[in-house]
N, C-alpha and C positions, 0 to 999 in steps of 0.2 A: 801844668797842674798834675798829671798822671803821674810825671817820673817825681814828685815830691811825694804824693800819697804811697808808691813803692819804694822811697828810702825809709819810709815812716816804719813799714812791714818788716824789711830787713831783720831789727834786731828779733821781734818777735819768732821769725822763721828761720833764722839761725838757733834761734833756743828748741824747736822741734826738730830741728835735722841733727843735731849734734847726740853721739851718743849718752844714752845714763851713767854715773859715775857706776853703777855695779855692771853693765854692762861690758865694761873695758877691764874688767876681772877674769881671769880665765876660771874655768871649771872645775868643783872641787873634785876633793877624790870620792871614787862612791867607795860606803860601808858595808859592813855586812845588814845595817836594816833594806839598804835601798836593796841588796839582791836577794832579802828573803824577799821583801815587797815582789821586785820583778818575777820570781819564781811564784810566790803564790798568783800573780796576774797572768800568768802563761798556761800556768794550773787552770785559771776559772778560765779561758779563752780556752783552751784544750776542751775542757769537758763541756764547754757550749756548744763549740765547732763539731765536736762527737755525736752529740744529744740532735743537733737539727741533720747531720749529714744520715746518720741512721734511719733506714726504713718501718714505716709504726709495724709491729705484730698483726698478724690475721685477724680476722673478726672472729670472735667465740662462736660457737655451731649452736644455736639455738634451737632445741628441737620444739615443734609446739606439744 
């Protein structure tokens, strides 16, 4: 009774192992939007990485 219930499964688990039909596409070419994209995200990652690595300013000299 086992090996009936796992021929049942088969086709099922052959349709999630097999790849997607876009999958078996290769890669387009990238544009010029995708590398303004990537430059300005290296942009905002640059000035992030800057902003936490920097030391805060001294504390103002309060005189009473």
């Amino acid at each position: 009774m086992p090996s009936r219930s796992l021929n049942l499964l088969q086709p099922a688990r052959r349709l999630f192992l097999l790849p997607a039909p876009w999958q078996n596409v290769g890669m387009r070419r990238i544009d010029r939007y995708d590398v303004i994209g990537m430059v300005l995200l290296a942009l905002v990652a640059t000035l992030w990485i800057v902003h936490f690595s920097l030391p805060t300013p001294p504390p103002d000299i309060v005189l009473p």
